[in-house]
N, C-alpha and C positions, 0 to 999 in steps of 0.2 A: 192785746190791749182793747182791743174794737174788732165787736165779731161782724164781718161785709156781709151784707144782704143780696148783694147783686154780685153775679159773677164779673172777672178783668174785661170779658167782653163789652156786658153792658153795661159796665162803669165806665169804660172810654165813649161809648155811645152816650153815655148821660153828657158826662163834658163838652162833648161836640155839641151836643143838643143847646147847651146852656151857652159855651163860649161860642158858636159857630152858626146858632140859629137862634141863640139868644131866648131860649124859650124859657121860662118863668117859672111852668112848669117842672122842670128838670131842675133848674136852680133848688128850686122847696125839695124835690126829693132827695138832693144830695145832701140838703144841710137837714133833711132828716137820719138821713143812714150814718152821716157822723154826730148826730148829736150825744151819744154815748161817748166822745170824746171829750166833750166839755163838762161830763159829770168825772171822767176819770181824772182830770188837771185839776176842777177844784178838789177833788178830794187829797189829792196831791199836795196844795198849795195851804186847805187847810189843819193840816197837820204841823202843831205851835203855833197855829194863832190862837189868840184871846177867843175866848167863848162867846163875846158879846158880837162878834162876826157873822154876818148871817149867810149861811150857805144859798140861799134863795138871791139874795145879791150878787153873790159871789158868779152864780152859776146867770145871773143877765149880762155881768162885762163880761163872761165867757163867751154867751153866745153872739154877742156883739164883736167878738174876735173869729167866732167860726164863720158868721156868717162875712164877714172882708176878708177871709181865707179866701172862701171859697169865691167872691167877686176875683180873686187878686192871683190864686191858682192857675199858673202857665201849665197843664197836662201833659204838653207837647215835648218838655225839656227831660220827662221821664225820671222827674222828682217822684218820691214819696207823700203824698196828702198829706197822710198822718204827720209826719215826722212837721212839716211846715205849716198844717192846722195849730198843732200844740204850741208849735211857738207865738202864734196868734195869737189863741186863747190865755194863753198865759201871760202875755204882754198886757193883752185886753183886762184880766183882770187885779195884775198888779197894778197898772194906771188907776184902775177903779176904785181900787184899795188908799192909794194913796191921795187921789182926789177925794176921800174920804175922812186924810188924815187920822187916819187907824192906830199910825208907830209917833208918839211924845216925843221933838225933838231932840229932847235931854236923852234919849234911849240912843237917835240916830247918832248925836253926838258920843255917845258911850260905845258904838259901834267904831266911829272912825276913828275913835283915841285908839281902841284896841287895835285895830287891822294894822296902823299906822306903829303901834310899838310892837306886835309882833314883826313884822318888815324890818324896823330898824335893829333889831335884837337878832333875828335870826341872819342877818347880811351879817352882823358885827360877829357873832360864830359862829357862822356858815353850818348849821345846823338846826334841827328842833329847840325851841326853849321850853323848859319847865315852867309850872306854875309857880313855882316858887321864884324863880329868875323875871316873871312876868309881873307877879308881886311888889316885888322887892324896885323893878324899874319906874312898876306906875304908882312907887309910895302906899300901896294900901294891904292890907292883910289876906289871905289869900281864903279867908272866908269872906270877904268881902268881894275879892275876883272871881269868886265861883258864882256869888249871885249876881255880879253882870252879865257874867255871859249868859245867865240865865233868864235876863233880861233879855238881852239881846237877840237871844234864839229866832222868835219872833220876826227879824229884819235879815235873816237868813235865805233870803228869795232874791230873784235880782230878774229883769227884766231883760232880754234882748234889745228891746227899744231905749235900754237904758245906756249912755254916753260909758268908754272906756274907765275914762276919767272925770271925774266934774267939772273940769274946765273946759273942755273937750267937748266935740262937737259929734265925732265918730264912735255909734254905735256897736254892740256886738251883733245886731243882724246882720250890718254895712261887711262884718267878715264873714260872713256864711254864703261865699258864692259857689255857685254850681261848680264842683270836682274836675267838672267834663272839660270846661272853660282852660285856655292854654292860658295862664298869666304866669310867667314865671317869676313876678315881683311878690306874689301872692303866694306862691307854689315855699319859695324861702323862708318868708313868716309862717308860713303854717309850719315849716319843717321847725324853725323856732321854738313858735307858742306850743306846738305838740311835745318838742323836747324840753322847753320849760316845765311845761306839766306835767310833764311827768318825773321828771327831778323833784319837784316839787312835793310830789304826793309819794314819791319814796322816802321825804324827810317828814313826815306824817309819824307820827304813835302807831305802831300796828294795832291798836283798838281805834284810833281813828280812821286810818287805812279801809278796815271791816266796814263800821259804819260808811263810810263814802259809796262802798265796795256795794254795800248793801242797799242800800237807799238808792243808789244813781245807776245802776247795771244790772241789781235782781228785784230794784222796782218795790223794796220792803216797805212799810210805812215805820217811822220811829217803836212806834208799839210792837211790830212786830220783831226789828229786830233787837229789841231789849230784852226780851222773851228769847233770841236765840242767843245772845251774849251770857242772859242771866245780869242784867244791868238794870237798874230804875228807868222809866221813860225821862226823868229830868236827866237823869246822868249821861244817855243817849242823844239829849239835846244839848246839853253841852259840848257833848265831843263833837260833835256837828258841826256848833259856832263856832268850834275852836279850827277846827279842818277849814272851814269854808272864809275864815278870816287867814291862815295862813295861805291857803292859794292866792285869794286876793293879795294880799302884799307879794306874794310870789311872781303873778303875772305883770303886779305893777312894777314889777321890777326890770321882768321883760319888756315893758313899754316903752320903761325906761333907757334902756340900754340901746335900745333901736332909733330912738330919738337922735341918743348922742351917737350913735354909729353914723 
């Protein structure tokens, strides 16, 4: 992802320097040697947005994310940077995005009709639905459902700083705690939401499945893997929306069930 410029030695001497002596110095050189990370998330992020996006914006909430990383990076707990920079950067610039009002509510609201009736459809037969079953529920013709979700594609990003639920207070960073950490209340949810998800992503299309597969684990951009499918770049983001809206109803489902447990 990001080639180190400094060897593990003097990258922990950097962070002592910064968190331990406080020197200023050292702070600039570390958010120099990661700033190749903040070009690889927005290139990441902009991948189906609108064209009128500008990657020069894109890439300042970025760096406005690396740089409260790297103020807010505990070295000591033997985290990854990287892995807790991105989620920074990418928090940082979907706030940006959205404090920009970039996605027409009418779209957001097209989004939540849909998560909401795949959820209700797939719980009612415990299974994947068809677009025609999808169709058929939300009254509209299923050329008509192909171009929402192609709408949609677009609001296929989700922030960690973002609330579970909309009503809801608790975010997805708020569950990303240290591994190392004994909680066994925590250790249970995670055994959970892990077996949720993945039940979840086994009732996936196997061409949804790939793309997930491909995008979130071999790091593909859409383009490229429509090119290994042999698929449109729109038909790639479709199955995208469609994957990343069944999880969500999936997970909330999990939420669900933990609530009333």
């Amino acid at each position: 992802m990001i080639q180190q410029k400094q060897s593990h030695l003097s990258n922990v001497e950097l962070w002592k320097a910064w968190k331990v002596e406080g020197l200023l110095a050292a702070k600039q050189q570390l958010i120099e040697q990661y700033l190749p990370l903040v070009d690889y998330v927005v290139g990441r992020l902009l991948v189906g947005l609108p064209k009128n996006v500008s990657r020069d914006d894109l890439c300042s909430h970025g760096m406005l994310g690396l740089i409260d990383a790297v103020e807010k990076f505990d070295y000591e707990r033997g985290l990854q940077f990287e892995t807790y920079a991105s989620w920074r950067i990418r928090g940082a610039t979907i706030d940006g995005l959205r404090q920009g009002d970039w996605v027409p509510r009418s779209v957001r609201e097209k989004a939540k009709r849909l998560e909401d009736a795949y959820q209700k459809l797939e719980q009612h037969y415990l299974r994947s639905v068809t677009d025609t079953e999808m169709s058929e529920y939300l009254q509209i013709s299923e050329k008509e459902f192909q171009h929402m979700l192609q709408e949609i594609s677009i609001t296929a990003i989700c922030s960690f700083d973002d609330p579970i639920k909309e009503e809801e207070s608790e975010t997805r960073l708020s569950l990303m705690i240290d591994e190392k950490a004994k909680n066994p209340e925590y250790k249970v949810n995670e055994f959970f939401l892990k077996e949720s998800l993945a039940k979840a992503i086994e009732k996936l299309t196997e061409k949804e499945r790939t793309v997930v597969s491909l995008f979130y684990y071999e790091e593909l951009s859409l383009s490229e893997i429509a090119e290994v499918m042999s698929l449109s770049p729109s038909r790639i983001s479709q199955l995208h929306s469609k994957a990343i809206l069944r999880l969500r109803g999936s997970l909330g489902r999990w939420k669900n069930q933990l609530l009333e447990d």
